[in-house]
C-alpha positions as CSV (number, residue, x, y, z in Angstrom):
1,X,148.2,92.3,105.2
2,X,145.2,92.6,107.3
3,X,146.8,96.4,108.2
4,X,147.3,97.4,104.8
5,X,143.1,96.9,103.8
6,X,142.0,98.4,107.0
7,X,144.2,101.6,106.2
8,X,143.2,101.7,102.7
9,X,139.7,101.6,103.5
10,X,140.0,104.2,106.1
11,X,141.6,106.2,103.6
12,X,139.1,105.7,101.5
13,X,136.3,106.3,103.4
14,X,137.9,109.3,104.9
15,X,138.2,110.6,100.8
16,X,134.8,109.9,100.3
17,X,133.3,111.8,103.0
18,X,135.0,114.9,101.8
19,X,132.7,117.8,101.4
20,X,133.6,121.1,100.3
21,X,134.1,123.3,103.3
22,X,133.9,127.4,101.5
23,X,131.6,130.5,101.7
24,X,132.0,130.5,98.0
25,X,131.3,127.2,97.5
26,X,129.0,126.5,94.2
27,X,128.1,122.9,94.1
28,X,128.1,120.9,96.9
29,X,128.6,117.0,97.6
30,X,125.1,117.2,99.7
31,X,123.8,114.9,96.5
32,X,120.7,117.4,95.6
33,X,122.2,118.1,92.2
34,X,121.8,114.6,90.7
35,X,122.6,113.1,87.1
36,X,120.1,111.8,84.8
37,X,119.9,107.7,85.2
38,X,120.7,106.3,82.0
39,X,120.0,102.5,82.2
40,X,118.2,100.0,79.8
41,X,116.0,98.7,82.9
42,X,113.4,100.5,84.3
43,X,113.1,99.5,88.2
44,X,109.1,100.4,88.3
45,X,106.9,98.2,86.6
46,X,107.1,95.4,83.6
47,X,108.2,97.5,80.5
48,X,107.0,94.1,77.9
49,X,104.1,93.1,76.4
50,X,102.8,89.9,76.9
51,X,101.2,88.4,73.7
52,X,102.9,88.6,70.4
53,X,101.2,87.0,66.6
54,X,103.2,87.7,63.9
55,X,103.0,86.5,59.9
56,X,106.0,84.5,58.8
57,X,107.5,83.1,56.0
58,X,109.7,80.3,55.8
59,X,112.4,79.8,53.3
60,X,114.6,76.8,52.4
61,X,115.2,73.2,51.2
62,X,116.1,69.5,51.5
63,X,119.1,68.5,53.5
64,X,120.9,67.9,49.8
65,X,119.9,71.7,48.6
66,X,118.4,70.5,45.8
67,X,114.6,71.3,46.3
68,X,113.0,74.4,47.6
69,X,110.5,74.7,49.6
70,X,108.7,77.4,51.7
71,X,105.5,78.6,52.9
72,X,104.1,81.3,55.4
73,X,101.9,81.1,58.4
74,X,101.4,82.8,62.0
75,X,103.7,82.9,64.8
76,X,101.8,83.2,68.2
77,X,103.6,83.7,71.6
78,X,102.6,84.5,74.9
79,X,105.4,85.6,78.0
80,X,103.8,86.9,80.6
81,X,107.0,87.7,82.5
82,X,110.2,85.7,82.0
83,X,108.7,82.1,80.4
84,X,106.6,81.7,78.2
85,X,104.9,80.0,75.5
86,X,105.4,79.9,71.6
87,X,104.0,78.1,68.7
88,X,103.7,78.2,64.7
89,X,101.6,77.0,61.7
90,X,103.4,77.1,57.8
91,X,101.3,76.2,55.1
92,X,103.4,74.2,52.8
93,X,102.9,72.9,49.3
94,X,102.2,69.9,50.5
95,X,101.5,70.1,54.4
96,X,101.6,72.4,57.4
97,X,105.0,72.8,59.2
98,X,104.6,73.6,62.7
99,X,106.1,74.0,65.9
100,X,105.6,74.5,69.7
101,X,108.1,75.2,72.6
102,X,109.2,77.4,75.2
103,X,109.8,81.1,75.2
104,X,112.5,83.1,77.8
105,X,112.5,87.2,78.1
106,X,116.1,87.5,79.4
107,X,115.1,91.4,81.1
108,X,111.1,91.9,82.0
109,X,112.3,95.5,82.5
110,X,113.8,96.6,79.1
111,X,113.1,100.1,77.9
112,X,114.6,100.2,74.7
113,X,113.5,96.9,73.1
114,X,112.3,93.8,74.3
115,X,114.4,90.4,73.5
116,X,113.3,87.3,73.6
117,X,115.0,83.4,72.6
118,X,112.5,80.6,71.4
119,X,113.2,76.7,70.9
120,X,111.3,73.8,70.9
121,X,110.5,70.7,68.8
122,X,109.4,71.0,65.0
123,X,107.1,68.7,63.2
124,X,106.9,68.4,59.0
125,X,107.5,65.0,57.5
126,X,109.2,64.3,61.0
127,X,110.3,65.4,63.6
128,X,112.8,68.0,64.2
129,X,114.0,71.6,66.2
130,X,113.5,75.0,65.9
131,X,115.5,77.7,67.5
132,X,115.6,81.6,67.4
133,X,114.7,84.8,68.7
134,X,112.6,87.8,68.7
135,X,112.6,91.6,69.5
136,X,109.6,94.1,70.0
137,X,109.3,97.1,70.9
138,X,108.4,97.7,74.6
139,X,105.0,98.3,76.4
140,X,105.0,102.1,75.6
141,X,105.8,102.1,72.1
142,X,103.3,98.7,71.5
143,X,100.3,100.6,73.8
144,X,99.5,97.7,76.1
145,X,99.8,94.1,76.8
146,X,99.4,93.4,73.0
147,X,103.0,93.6,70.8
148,X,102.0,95.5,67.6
149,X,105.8,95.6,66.5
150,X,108.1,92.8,66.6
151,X,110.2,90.5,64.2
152,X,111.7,87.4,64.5
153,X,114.4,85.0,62.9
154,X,114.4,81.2,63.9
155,X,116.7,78.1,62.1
156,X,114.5,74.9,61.6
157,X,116.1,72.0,61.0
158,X,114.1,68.6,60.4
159,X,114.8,65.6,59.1
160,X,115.0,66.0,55.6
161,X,114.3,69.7,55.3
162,X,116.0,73.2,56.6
163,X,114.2,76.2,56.8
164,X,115.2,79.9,58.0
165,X,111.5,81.6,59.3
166,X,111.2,85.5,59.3
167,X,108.2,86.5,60.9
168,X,107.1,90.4,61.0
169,X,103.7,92.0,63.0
170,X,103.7,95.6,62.3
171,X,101.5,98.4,63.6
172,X,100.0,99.8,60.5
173,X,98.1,102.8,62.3
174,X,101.8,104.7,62.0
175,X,101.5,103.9,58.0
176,X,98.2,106.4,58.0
177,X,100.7,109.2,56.7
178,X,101.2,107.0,53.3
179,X,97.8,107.4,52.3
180,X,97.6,111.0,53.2
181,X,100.9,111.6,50.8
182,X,99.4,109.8,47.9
């Protein structure tokens, strides 16, 4: 057995140090013609942005489904690298539902978009959990270490209510074009 592996990497590494060997010989294996890298990491610096407010709204009812409720408020965050920090404010009819917890940024080096989860506890006539996530656009597309662009979704459960919270933060210096058109 042991036989068998060291001839097949032998082979191998004898078919991998194969170059071609011709005058006429157009491309080479001397690696100066390389590929583009196409990855969704960058390997150079931090690609996120670190602090994150976005307006939410939060729709849903009792346990039973019988009585609506909802409200809107601010969502805050702050990740500076993988962990972070999170917390909201709803003003409800009759109270403010809120909510504070950890934050975790599976890849600091995303360049397409940057995803985070949320959880912690949830307070509104009791206490409860919220759970949910967020995505942004990276560093480049934000213009620093403030997020302009991001959404999230969360579940809240409580008690004796449910909720599902949207919250939005959008960059309204690309909407400039609206007002030109009208």
């Amino acid at each position: 057995m042991k036989r068998s592996i060291i001839l097949l990497l032998a082979a191998l590494g004898a078919f991998m140090g194969l170059q071609a060997q011709s005058d006429d010989e157009i491309v080479g294996s001397s690696g100066d013609i390389t590929l583009p890298h196409m990855s969704l990491s960058a390997e150079d610096h931090d690609m996120c942005s670190s602090f994150f407010l976005e307006g939410t709204l939060l729709l849903g009812s009792d346990i039973d489904g019988t009585t609506p409720a909802g409200g809107a408020g601010l969502s805050v965050a702050y990740l500076p690298q993988h962990f972070g920090a999170y917390g909201t404010a709803n003003l409800m009819r009759d109270g403010i539902e809120g909510s504070i917890g950890l934050a975790w940024r599976p890849f600091t080096h995303s360049r397409i978009v940057d995803w985070q989860l949320f959880a912690g506890p949830a307070f509104y006539h009791g206490v409860g959990f919220e759970g949910g996530m967020r995505f942004s656009a990276t560093k480049r597309h934000n213009r620093g270490e403030f997020s302009w662009m991001s959404a999230s979704v969360s579940y809240v459960s409580l008690p004796r209510w449910q909720f599902v919270s949207i919250g939005l933060s959008i960059d309204f210096s690309y909407l400039w074009g609206l007002f030109v058109i009208i």
